[in-house]
C-alpha positions in Angstrom: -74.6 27.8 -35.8 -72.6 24.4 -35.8 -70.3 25.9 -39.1 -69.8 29.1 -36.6 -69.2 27.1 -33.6 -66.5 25.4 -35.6 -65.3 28.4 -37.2 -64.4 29.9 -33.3 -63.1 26.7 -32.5 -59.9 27.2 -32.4 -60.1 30.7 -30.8 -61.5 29.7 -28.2 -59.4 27.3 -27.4 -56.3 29.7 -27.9 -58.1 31.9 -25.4 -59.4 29.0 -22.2 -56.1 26.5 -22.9 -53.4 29.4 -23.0 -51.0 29.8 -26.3 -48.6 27.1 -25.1 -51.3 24.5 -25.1 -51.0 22.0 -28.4 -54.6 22.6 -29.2 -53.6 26.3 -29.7 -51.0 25.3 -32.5 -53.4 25.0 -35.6 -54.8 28.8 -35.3 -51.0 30.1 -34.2 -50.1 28.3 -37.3 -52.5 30.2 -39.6 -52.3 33.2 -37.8 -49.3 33.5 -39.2 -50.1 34.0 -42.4 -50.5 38.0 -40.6 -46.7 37.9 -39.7 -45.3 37.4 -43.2 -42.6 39.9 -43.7 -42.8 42.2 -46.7 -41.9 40.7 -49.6 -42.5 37.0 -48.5 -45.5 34.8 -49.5 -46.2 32.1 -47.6 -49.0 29.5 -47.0 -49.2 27.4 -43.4 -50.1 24.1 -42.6 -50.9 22.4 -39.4 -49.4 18.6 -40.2 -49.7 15.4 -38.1 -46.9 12.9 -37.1 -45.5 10.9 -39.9 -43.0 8.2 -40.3 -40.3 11.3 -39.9 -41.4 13.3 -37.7 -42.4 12.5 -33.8 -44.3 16.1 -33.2 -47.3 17.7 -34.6 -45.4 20.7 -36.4 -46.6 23.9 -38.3 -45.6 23.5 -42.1 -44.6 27.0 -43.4 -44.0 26.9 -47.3 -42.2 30.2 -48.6 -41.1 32.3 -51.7 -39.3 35.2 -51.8 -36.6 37.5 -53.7 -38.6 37.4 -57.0 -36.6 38.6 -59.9 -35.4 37.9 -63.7 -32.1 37.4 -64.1 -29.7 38.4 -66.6 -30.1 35.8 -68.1 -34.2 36.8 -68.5 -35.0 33.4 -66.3 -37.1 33.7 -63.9 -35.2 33.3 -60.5 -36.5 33.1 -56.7 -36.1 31.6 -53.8 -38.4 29.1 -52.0 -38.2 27.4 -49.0 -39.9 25.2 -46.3 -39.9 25.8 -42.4 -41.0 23.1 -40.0 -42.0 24.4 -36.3 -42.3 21.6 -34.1 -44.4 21.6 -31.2 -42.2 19.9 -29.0 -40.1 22.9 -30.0 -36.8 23.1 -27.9 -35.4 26.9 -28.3 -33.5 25.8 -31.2 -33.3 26.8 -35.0 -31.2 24.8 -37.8 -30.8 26.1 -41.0 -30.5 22.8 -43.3 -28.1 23.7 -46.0 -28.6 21.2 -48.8 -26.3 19.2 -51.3 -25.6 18.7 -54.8 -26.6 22.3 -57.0 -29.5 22.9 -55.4 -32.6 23.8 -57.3 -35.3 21.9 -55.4 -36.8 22.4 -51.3 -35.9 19.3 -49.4 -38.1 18.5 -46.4 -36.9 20.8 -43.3 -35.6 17.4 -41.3 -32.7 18.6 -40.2 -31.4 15.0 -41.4 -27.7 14.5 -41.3 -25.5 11.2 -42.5 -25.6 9.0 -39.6 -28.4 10.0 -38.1 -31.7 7.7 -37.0 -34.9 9.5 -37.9 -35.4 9.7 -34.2 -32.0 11.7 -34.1 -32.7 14.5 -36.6 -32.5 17.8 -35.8 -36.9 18.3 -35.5 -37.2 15.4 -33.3 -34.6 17.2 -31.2 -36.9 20.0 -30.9 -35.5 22.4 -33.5 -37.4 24.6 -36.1 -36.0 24.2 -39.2 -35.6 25.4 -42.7 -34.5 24.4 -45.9 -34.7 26.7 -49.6 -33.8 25.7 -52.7 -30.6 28.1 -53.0 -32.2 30.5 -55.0 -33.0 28.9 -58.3 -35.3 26.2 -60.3 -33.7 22.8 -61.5 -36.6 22.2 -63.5 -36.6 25.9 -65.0 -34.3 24.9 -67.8 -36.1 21.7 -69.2 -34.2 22.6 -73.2 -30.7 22.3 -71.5 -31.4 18.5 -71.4 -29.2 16.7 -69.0 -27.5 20.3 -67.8 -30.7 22.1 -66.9 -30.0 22.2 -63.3 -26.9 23.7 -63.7 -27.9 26.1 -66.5 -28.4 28.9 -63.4 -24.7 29.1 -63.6 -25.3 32.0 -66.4 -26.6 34.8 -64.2 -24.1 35.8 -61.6 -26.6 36.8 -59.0 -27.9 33.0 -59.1 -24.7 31.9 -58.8 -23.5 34.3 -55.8 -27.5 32.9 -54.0 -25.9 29.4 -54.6 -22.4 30.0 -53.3 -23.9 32.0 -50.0 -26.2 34.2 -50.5 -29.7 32.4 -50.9 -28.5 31.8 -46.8 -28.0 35.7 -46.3 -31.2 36.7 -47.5 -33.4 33.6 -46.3 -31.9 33.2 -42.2 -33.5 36.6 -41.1 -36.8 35.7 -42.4 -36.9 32.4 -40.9 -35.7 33.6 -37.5 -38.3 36.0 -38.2 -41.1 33.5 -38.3 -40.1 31.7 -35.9 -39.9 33.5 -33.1 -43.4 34.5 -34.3 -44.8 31.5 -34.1 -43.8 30.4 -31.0 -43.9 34.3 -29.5 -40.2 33.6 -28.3 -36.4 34.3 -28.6 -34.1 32.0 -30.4 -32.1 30.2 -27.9 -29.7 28.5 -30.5 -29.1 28.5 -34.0 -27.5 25.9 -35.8 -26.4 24.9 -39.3 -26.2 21.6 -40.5 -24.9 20.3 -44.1 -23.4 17.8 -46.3 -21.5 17.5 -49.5 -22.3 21.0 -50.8 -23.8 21.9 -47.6 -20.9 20.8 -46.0 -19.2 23.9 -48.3 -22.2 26.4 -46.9 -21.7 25.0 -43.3 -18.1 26.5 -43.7 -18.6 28.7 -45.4 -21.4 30.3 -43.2 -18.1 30.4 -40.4 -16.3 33.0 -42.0 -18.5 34.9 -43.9 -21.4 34.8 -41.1 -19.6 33.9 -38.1 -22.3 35.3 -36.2 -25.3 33.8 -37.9 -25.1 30.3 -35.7 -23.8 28.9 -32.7 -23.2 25.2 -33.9 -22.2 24.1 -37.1 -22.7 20.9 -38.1 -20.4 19.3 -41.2 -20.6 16.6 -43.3 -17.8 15.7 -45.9 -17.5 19.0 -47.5 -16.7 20.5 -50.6 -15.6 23.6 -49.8 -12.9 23.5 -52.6 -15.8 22.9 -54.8 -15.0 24.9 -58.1 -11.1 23.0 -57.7 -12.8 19.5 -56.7 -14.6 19.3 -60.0 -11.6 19.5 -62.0 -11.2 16.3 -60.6 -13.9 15.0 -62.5 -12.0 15.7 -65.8 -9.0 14.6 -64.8 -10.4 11.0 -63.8 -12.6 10.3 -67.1 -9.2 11.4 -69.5 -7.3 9.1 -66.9 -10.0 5.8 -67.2 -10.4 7.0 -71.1 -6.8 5.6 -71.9 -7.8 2.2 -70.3 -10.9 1.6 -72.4 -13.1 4.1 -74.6 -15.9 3.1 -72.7 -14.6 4.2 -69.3 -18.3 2.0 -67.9 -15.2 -0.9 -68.7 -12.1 0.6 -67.7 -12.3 -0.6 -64.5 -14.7 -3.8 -63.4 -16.2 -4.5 -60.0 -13.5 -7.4 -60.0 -10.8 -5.0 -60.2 -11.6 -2.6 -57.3 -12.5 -5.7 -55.5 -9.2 -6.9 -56.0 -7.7 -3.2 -55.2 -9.8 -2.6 -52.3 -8.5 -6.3 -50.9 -4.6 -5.9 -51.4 -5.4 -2.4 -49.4 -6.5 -4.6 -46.2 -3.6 -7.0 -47.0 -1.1 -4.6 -46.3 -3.0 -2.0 -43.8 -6.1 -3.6 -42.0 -3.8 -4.6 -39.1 -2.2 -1.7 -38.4 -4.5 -0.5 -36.0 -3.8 -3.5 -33.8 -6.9 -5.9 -35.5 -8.0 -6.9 -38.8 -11.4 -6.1 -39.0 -12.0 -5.2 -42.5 -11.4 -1.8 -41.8 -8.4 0.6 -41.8 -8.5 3.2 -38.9 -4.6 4.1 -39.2 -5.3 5.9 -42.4 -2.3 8.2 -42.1 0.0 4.8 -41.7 -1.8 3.2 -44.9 -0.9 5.8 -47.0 3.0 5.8 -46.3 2.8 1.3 -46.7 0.2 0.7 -49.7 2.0 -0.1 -52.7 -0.5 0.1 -55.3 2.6 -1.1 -57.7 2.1 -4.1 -56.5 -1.2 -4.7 -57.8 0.3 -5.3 -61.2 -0.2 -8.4 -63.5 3.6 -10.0 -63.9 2.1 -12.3 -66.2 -0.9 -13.6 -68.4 -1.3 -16.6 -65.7 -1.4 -14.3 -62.6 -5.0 -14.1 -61.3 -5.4 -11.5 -58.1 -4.0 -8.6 -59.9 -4.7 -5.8 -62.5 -3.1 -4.5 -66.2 -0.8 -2.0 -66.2 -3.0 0.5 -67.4 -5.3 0.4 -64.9 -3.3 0.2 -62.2 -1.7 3.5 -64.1 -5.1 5.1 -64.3 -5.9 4.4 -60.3 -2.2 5.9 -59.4 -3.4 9.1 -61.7 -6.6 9.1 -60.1 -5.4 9.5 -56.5 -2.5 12.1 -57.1 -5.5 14.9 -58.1 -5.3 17.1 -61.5 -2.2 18.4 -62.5 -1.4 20.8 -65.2 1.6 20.7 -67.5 3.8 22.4 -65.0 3.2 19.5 -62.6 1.3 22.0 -59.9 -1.7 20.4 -58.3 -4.6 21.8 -59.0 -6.9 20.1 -56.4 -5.9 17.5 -53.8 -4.6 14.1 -53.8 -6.7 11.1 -52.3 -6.6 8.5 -49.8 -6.2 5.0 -50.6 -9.3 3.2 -48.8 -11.5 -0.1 -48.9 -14.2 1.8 -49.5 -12.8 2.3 -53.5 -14.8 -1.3 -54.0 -18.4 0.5 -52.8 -21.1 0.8 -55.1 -21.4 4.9 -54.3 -17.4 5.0 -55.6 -18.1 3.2 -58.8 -21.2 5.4 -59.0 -19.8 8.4 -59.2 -16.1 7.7 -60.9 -17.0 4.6 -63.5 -20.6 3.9 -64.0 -24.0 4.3 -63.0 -27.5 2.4 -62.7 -29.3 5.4 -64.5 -30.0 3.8 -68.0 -31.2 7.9 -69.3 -27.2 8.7 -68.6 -26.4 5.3 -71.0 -25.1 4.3 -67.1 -22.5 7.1 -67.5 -20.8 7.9 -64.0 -22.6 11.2 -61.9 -18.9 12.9 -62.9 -20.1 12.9 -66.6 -23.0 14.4 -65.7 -23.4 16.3 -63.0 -19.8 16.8 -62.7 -19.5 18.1 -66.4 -22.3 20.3 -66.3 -21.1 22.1 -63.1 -17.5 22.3 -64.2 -19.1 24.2 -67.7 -22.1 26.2 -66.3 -21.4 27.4 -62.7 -17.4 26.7 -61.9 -15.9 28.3 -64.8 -16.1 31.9 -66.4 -17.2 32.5 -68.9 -19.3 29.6 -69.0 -19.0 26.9 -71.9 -22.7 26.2 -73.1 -22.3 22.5 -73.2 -25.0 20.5 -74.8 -27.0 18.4 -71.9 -26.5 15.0 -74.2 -24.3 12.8 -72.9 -22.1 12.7 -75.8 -21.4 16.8 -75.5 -21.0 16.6 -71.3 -18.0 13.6 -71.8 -16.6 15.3 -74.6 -16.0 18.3 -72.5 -14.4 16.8 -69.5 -12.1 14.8 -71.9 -11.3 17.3 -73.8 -10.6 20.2 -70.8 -7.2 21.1 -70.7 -5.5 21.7 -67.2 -3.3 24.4 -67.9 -5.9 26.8 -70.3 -9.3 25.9 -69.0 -8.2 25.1 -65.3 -7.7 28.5 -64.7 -10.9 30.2 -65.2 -12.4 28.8 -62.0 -9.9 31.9 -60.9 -11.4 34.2 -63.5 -13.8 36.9 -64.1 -15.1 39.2 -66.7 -17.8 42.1 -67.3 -20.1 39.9 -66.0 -18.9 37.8 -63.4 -17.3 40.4 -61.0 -16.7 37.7 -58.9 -14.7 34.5 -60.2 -16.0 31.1 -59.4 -13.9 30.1 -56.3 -14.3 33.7 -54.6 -18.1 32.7 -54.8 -18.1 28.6 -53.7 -15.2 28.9 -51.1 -14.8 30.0 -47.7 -12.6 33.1 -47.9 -10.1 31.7 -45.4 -9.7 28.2 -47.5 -6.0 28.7 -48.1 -5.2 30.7 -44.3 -8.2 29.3 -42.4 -8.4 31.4 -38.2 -11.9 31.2 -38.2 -11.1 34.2 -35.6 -14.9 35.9 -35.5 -17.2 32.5 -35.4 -14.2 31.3 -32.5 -14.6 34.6 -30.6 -18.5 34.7 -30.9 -18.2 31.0 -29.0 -19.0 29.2 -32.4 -18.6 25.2 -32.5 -17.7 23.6 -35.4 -18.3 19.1 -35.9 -16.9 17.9 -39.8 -17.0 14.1 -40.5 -15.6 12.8 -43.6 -15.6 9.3 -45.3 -12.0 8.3 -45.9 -13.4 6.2 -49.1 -15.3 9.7 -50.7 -15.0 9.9 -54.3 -16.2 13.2 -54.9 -14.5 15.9 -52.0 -11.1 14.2 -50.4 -10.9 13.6 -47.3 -7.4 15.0 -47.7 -8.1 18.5 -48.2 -10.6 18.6 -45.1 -7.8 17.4 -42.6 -4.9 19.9 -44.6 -7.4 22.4 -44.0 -7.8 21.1 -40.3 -3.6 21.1 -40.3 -3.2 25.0 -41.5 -6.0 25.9 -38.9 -4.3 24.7 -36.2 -1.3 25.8 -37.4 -2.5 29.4 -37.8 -4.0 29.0 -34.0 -0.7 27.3 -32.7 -2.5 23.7 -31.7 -5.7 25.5 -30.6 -7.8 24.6 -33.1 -9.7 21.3 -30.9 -10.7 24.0 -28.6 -13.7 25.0 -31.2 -13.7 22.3 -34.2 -13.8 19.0 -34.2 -12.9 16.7 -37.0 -13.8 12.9 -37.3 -13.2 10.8 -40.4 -15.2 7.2 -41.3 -13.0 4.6 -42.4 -15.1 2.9 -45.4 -17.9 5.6 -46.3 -18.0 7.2 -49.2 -19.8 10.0 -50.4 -22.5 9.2 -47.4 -23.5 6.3 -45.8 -22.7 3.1 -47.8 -19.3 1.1 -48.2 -17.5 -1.5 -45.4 -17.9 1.3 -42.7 -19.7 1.9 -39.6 -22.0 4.6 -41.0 -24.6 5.0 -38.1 -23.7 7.5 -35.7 -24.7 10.7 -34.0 -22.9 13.5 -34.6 -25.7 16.5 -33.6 -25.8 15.3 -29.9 -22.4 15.9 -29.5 -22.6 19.3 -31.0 -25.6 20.4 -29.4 -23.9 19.9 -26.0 -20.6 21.4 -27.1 -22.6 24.8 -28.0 -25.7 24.1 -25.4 -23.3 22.7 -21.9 -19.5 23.4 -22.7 -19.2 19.8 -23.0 -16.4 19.2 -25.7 -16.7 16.1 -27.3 -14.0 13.1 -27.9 -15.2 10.1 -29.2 -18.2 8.9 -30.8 -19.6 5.7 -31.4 -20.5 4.5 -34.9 -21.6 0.8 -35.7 -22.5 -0.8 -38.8 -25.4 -1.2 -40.0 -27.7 -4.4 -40.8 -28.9 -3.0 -43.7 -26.0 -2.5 -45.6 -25.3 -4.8 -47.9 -21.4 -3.4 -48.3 -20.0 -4.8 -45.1 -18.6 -8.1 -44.1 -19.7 -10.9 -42.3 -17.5 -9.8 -39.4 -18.7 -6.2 -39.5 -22.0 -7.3 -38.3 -23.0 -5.7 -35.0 -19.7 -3.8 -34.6 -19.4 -0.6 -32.8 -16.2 1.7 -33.7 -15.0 4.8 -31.8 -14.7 7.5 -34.5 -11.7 9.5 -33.2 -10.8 13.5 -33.2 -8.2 13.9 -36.0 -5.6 13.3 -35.6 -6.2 10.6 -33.5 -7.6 7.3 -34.8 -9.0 4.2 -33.0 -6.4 0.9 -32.3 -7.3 -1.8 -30.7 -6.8 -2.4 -26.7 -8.1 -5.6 -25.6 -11.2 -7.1 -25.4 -14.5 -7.8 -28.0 -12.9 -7.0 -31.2 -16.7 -6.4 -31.9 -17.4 -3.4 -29.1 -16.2 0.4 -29.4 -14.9 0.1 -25.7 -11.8 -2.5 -26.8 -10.3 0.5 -28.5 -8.9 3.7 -27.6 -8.0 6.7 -29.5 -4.4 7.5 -30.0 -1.9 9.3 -32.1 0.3 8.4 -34.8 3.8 8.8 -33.2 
């Protein structure tokens, strides 16, 4: 009787406390397991509050769109959904970074954000997949297993957008079956490579969400990598061992002659360069260089050379850029920079930089047809980015074959990179938020605000009237660098899409816990300004957001 009694439990309290009561939540949780859709399997969870999370929330785990690829690998994609109970009427669909492979928790959980900020603990379901394919599926490929999906096109077209296509319905779906209720707003939220997705998701399903959220994206991506090539042949001709082509000395010295000659143009020195666009037209990065053996605060030739080459973006023998050129910013002296252009902690990579090998294997598996099988040893992955050539190899992220009807950059990139209108996701009422560390190492903040310049070009000046653009003095690829890396950039979106409420600036401070700023940085609030605008100061506490306003470059 008492294993019945507890059996019924839960019914019966679905039935005397009414399906919106929270003791109803663990049977609508398992119940459904009923409203799967064909083709999906899924198991449910009912899970407590954790360190993350502020609600009790239904854990749905998912697989669907089982096949074997061309390839014969076994392909699918898996996902997680988190339904809140403190559920708000929104959904965010959490596009996730680097290649994929793997579910990260449904946080909705942005750069900037406090865990009380992300998007479940604003009362949004959300989702997150693992873009359609397996990192660990390809254990042989050694250090380029997770890219090794790059051979079968349909894994690669999943990656690029359609692993979102297929998956969104079916988590609307599930959903609004849970909580027996209509979607009120949808949202997607990404970074890095889910920055890309974010934009992508605007033109090629501009009427899949209301709000996008976008954090320093590489929605160049196949064209960004070549970047990765160009840099390790650029720090190769310092030293063979590019872990000593440039020391933490020498961007420490580089990153301080940037202050010298730009930290006061927004009207303070504060460690910090807000008038970016003014920086690039006064840095001299000339004169950096040694003018004799007994000079101390400077750097070789060479090096110098190999930071100019770095910054002007991959060129082929014609002298046509192939990607982007950079911005010079402090933030060239973080450990995340050096991480990803010099050398790394990770002794299995012999402390090679993330370029050598994720950037390698990316450039040879997915962003190139056909594909060069490159070894996943570190030895094979360098050898290929130094020995890519920009004017034969450059071009296949343009081509296509037999196999790959579609080339590399039709399938990573928003159709509108070059021409962006954005015309369906502006007409459907769409919102668009992109942030972007002026210090990244691994998309440039450059091509985000030329891509910002031919939208509002292509909309005569309208483009502020649906997207937003902010950029972080300091940060790098994330939070990290002499920046103020703690903000909120969902609230403002949610009441753009939710209350018509377009936002201006927002309010970023530094952060206690990061060891990369300055003893002046500490407790200093910043107003991260709408491009073009950027903050100078006014008067007051140099220290406090409210001293500065946002202005335009005349």
């Amino acid at each position: 009787m008492k294993a019945l009694l507890t059996y019924l439990a839960p019914v019966i309290a679905l039935f005397v406390l009414g399906s919106g009561s929270v003791y109803a939540e663990p049977y609508r949780c398992h119940a459904l397991l009923k409203n799967s859709p064909e083709g999906v399997k899924i198991t449910t969870l009912m899970m407590s509050p954790d360190k993350e999370v502020n609600s009790p929330y239904c854990k749905v785990t998912g697989v669907m769109a089982q096949r074997i690829g061309s390839d014969g690998k076994f392909y699918s994609i898996r996902f997680e959904l988190r339904l809140p109970n403190n559920w708000q009427g929104r959904f965010a669909y959490q596009f996730n970074g680097g290649v994929d492979g793997d579910v990260k928790p449904a946080l909705g959980k942005v750069t900037g954000l406090a865990n009380s900020e992300y998007a479940i603990n604003q009362g949004f379901a959300v989702v997150s997949s693992n873009g359609g394919h397996d990192a660990q599926a390809n254990p042989e490929a050694g250090l380029a297993g997770p890219a090794v999906f790059g051979h079968d096109p349909e894994a690669r077209r999943d990656y690029g957008y359609a692993a979102v296509q297929k998956l969104n319905p079916i988590a609307r779906y599930l959903t609004e079956s849970y909580y027996e209720s209509p979607i009120k707003y949808s949202y997607g939220l990404g970074q890095s490579n889910g920055g890309r997705m974010a934009m992508v998701a605007a033109t090629r399903f501009p009427y899949m969400f209301d709000g996008l959220l976008v954090g320093y994206p590489g929605f160049n991506l196949p064209r960004a990598a070549l970047q990765h090539a160009w840099d390790i042949q650029a720090l190769h001709r310092v030293n063979d061992d590019i872990s000593q082509s440039l020391t933490k000395r020498d961007l420490k010295i580089f990153a301080k002659r940037i202050l010298d000659q730009c930290d006061a143009l927004d009207g303070i020195s504060d460690d910090m360069v807000f008038a970016a666009d003014a920086c690039q037209k006064v840095f001299e990065p000339k004169s950096l260089v040694c003018k004799s053996k007994f000079d101390r605060d400077c750097l070789s030739l060479n090096k110098v050379a190999a930071l100019i080459r770095m910054h002007t973006g991959p060129h082929n023998s014609q002298n046509q850029a192939l990607y982007t050129d950079w911005a010079y910013d402090t933030g060239i002296n973080s450990n995340n920079w050096r991480m990803w252009k010099v050398e790394s902690m990770i002794s299995d990579w012999s402390n090679k930089p993330i370029s050598v090998v994720m950037g390698a294997a990316s450039l040879a598996h997915i962003f190139t047809t056909p594909y060069t099988n490159v070894a996943g040893n570190i030895y094979s992955l360098e050898n290929y980015l130094l020995k890519f050539d920009f004017d034969t190899d450059a071009p296949k992220i343009y081509a296509t074959n037999s196999q790959f009807k579609e080339s590399a950059m039709t399938t990573m990139t928003t159709p509108e990179a070059a021409k962006p209108e954005l015309t369906a996701f502006r007409q459907h009422g769409g919102k668009m938020i992109i942030f972007h560390g002026n210090s990244d190492p691994v998309f440039s903040v450059k091509d985000t605000t030329r891509w910002y310049d031919f939208l509002d070009f292509m909309l005569a000046g309208r483009a502020h009237e649906f997207v937003r653009l902010y950029r972080v003095p300091g940060m790098p690829h994330g939070q990290g660098g002499p920046s103020a890396d703690q903000f909120d950039m969902l609230q403002p979106l949610i009441s753009w899409v939710e209350k018509k409420q377009a936002p201006q600036s927002i309010v970023a401070a530094t952060r206690a816990k990061n060891p990369e700023i300055t003893a002046r940085m500490a407790g200093m609030t910043r107003p991260l300004c709408p491009y073009p605008s950027y903050a100078k100061y006014n008067k007051g506490d140099f220290l406090k957001a409210s001293s500065f306003q946002c202005v335009v470059a005349k």
